[in-house]
N, C-alpha and C positions, 0 to 999 in steps of 0.2 A: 581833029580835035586839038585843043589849045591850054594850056596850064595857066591858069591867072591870078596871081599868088595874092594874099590880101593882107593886110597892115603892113609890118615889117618883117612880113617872109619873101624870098628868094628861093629860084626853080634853079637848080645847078644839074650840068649833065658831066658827071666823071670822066676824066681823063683816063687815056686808057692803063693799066700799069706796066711798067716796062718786064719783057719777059726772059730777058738776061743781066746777069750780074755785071759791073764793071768791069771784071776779069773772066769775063766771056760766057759763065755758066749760063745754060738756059734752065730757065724753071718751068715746070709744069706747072698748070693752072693754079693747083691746089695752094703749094708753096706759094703762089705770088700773094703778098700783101697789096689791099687796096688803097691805094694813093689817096692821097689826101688834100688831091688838088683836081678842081673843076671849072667849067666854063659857065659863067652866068649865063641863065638860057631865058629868064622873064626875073622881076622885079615888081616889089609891091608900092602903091602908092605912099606907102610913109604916114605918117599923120599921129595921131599921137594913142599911144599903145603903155597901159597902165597907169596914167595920170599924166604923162612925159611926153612929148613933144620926140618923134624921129623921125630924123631926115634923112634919106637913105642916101648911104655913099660908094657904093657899086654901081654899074649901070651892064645894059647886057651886051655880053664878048668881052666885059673881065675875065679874066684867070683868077683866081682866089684859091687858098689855103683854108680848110674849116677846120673844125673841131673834130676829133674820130668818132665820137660817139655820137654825133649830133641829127637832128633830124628825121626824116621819114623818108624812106624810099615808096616808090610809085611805079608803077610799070602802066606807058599809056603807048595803046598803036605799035607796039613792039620796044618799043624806045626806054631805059632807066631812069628816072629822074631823084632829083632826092630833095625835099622843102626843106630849109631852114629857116631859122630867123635870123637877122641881121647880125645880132649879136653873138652867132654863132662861125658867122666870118672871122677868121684871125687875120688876115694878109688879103692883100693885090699883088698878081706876080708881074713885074714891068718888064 
């Protein structure tokens, strides 16, 4: 099965979080905050969404930075996914 995101939403699949501190500490699951950086995994065709003209400027195997609160998680085939909308991108990570 296939995710196919429509106007100006994006399928992003989480990165994973890292499970040690820079100074070495390992944390348990619980402890780890969820990252806020994901791989673009599908892409909507753009077009114009609430009167407005968008063109979308991701494309998929971007890395990108979103919003913490944003979106919808989805569980398809075992896999996480999470939809946003475009505008819910903050960053491209180069």
């Amino acid at each position: 099965m296939k995710l196919v995101p429509l106007g100006d939403r994006v399928v992003l699949k989480q990165l994973e979080a890292e499970e040690t501190t820079k100074s070495g500490i390992v944390l348990p699951g619980q402890a780890q905050e969820k990252p806020q950086q994901a791989e673009v995994i599908a892409v909507g065709p753009g077009g114009v969404v609430e009167g407005k003209e968008v063109k979308m400027e991701v494309a998929v195997g971007n890395k990108v930075i979103y919003s913490k609160y944003a979106g919808t998680e989805v569980k398809l085939d075992g896999e996480e996914y999470i939809i946003v909308k475009q505008s819910d991108i903050l960053a491209i990570v180069e």
